[in-house]
C-alpha positions in Angstrom: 5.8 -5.8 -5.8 3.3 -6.5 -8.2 1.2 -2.9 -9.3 -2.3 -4.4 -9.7 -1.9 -6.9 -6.7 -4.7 -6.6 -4.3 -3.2 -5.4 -0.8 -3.2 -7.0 2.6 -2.7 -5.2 5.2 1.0 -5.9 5.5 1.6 -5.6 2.2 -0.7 -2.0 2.0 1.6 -0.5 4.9 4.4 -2.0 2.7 3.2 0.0 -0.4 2.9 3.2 2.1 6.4 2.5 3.1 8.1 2.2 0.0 6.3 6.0 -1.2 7.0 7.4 1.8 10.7 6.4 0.8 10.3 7.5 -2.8 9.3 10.9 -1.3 11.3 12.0 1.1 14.6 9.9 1.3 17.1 12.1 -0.2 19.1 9.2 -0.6 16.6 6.8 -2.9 16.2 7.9 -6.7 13.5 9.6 -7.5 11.2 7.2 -9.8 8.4 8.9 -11.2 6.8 5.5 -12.6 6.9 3.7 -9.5 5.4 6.6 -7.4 2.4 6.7 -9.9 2.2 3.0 -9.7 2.0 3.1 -6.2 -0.1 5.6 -5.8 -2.8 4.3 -8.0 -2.8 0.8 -6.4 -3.4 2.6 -3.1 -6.0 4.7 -4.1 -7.5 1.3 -5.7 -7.5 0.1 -2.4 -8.5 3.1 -0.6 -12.2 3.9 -2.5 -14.4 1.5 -2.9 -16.0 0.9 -6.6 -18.3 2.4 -7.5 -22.0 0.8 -7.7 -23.5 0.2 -11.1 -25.7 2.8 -12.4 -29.1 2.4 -12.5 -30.9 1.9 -15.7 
């Protein structure tokens, strides 16, 4: 999965999935990088941007 791909929904519960997994499966190696990752493309997705400041 590409980090700064934009999310559909399939591929946003897909991205929740896979930290989820990263989490709590004992059985998956911890990966610090691609929990970060992850978690800043959801949060991307998550809050809107901002609007411009007015001048």
């Amino acid at each position: 999965m590409d980090d700064t791909a934009e999310f559909g929904d399939e591929s946003y519960e897909a991205a929740q999935a896979e930290l989820d997994r990263l989490l709590n499966d004992p059985e998956v190696r911890f990966d610090p990088k691609r929990v970060w990752a992850l978690l800043a493309a959801l949060t991307e997705h998550d809050v809107p941007a901002a609007p411009p400041a007015a001048e």
